[in-house]
Residue frames as a rotation matrix with the C-alpha (Angstrom) as fourth column:
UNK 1
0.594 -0.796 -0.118 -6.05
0.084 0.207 -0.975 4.82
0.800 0.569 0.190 -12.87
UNK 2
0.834 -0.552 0.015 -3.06
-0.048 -0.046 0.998 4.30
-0.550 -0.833 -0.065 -10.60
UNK 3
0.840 -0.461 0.287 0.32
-0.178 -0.733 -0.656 6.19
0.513 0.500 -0.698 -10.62
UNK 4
0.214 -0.823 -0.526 3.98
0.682 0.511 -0.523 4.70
0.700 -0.246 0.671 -9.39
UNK 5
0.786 0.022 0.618 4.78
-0.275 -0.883 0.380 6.41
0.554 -0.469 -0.688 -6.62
UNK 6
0.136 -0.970 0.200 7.79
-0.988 -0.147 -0.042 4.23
0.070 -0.192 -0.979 -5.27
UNK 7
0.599 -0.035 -0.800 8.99
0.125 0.991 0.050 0.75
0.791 -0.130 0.598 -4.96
UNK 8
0.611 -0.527 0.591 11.07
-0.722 -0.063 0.689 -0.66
-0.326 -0.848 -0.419 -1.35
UNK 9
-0.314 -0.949 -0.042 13.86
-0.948 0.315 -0.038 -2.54
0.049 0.028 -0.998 -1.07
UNK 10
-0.526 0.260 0.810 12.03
-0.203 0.886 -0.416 -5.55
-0.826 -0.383 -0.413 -0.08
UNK 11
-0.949 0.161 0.270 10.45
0.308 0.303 0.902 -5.28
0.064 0.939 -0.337 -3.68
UNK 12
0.071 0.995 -0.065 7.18
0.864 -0.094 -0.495 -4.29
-0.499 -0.021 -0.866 -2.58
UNK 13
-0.680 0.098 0.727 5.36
0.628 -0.433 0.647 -1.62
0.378 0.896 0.233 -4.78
UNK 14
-0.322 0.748 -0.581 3.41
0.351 -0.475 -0.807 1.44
-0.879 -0.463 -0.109 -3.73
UNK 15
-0.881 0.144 0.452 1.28
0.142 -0.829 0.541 3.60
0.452 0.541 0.709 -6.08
UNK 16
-0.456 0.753 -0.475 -1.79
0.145 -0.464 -0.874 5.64
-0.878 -0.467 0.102 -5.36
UNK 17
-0.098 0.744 0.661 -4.84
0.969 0.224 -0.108 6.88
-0.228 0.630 -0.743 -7.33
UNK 18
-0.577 0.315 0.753 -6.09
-0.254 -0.946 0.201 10.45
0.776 -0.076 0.626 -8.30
UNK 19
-0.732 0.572 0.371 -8.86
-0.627 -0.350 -0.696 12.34
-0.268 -0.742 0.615 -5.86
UNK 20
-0.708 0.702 -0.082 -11.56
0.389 0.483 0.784 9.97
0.590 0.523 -0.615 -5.72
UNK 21
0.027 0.798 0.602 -14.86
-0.032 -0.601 0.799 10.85
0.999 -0.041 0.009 -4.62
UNK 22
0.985 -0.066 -0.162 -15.56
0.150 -0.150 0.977 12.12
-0.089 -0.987 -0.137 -0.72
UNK 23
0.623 -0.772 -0.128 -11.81
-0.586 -0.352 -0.730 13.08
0.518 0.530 -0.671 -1.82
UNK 24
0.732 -0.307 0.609 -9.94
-0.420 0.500 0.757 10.59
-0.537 -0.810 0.237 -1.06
UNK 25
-0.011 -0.647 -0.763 -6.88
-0.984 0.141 -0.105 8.61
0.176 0.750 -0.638 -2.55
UNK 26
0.996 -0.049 0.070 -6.53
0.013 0.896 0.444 4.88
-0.084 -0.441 0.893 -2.44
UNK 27
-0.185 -0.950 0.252 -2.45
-0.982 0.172 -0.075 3.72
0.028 -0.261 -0.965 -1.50
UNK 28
0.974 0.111 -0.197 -2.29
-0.125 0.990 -0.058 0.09
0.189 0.082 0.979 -3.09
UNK 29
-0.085 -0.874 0.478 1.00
-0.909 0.265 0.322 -1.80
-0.408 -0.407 -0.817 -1.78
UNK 30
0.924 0.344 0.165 2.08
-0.304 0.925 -0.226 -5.28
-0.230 0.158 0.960 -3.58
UNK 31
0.093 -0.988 -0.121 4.78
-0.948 -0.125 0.292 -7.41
-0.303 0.088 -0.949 -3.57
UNK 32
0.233 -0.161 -0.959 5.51
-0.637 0.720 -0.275 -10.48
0.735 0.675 0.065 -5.41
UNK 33
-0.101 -0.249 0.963 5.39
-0.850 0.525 0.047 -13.59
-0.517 -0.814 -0.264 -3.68
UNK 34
-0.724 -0.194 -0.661 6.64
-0.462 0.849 0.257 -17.40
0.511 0.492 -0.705 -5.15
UNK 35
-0.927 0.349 -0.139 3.83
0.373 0.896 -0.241 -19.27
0.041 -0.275 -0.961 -3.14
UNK 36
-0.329 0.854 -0.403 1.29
0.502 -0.204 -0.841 -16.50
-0.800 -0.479 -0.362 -3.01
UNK 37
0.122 0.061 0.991 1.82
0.975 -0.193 -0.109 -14.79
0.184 0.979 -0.083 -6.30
UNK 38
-0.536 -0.334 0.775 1.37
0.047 -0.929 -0.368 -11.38
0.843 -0.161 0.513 -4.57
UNK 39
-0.529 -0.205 -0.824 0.95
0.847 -0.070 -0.527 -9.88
0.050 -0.976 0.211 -1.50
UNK 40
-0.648 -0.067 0.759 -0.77
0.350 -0.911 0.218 -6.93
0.677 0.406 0.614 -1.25
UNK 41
-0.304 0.413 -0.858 -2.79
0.823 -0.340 -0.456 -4.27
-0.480 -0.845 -0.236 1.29
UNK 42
-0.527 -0.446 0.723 -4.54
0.645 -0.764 -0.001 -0.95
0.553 0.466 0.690 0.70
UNK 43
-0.491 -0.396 -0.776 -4.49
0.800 -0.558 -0.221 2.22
-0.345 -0.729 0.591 2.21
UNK 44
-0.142 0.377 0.915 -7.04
0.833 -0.454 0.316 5.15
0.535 0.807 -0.250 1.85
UNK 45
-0.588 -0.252 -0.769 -6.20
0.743 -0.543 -0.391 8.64
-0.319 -0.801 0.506 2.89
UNK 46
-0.354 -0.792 0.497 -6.46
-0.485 -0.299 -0.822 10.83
0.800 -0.532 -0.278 4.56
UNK 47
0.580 0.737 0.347 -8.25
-0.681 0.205 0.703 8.55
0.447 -0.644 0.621 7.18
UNK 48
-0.488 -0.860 0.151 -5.59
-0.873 0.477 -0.102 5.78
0.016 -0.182 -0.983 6.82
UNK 49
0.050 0.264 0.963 -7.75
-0.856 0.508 -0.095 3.04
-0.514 -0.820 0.251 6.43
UNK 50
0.020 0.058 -0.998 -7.19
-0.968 0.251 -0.004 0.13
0.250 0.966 0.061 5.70
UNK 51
0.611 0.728 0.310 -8.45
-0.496 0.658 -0.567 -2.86
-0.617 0.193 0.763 4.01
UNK 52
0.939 -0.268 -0.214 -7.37
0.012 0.649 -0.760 -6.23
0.343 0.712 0.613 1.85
UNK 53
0.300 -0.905 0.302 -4.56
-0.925 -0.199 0.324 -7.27
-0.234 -0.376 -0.897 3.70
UNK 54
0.964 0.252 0.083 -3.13
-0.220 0.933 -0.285 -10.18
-0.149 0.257 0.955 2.54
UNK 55
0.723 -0.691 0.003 -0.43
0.044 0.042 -0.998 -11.55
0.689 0.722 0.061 2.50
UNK 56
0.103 -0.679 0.727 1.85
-0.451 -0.683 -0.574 -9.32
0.886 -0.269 -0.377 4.68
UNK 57
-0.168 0.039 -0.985 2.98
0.905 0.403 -0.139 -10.01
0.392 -0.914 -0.104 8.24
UNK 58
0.581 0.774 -0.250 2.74
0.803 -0.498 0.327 -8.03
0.129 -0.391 -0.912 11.00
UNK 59
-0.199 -0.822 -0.533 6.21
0.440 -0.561 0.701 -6.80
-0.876 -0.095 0.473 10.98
UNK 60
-0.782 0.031 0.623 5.94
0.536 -0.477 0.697 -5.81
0.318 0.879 0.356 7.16
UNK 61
0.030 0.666 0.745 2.81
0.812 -0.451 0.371 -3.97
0.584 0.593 -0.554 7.87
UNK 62
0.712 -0.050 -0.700 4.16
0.591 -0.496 0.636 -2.09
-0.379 -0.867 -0.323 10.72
UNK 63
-0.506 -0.710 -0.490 7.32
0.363 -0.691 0.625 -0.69
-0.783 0.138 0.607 8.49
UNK 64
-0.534 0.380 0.755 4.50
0.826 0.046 0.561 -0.03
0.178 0.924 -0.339 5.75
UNK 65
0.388 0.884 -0.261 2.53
0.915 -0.335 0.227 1.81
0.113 -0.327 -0.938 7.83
UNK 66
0.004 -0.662 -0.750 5.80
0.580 -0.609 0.541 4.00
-0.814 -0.437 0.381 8.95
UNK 67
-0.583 -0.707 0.401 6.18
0.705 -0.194 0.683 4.79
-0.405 0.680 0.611 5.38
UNK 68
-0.158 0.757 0.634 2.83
0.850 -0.222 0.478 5.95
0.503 0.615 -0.608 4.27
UNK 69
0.790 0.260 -0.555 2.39
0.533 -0.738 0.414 7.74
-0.302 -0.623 -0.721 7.78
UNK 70
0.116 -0.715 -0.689 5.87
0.368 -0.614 0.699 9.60
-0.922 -0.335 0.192 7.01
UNK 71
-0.897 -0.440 0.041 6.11
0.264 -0.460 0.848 10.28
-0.354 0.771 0.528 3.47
UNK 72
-0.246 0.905 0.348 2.17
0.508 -0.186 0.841 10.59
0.826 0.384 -0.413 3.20
């Protein structure tokens, strides 16, 4: 299951999972997109890695990253 955890200004969506196994969390990011349908990347901590980018540029995934690293 996955749990709202905020939305940006730019519309994009964050939420996250419970502890999954080897404890980890997964950090799913998507935003709505008129030619792509959605956008979307995710993020599993505490390693940070991450996987299924799509979508995003490099600027968007550079102020994504800022966020997760700072408020995660």
């Amino acid at each position: 299951m996955m749990y709202p955890f905020m939305t940006l200004d730019d519309g994009t969506e964050i939420v996250h999972s419970e502890m999954l196994d080897g404890e980890r969390v997964k950090v799913y990011l998507e935003k709505p997109d008129a030619r792509d349908c959605f956008h979307h990347a995710t993020c599993y901590l505490p390693s940070y890695e991450w996987t299924e980018i799509f979508g995003f540029t490099d600027a968007e995934m550079a102020r994504y990253r800022e966020v997760i690293y700072t408020i995660l």
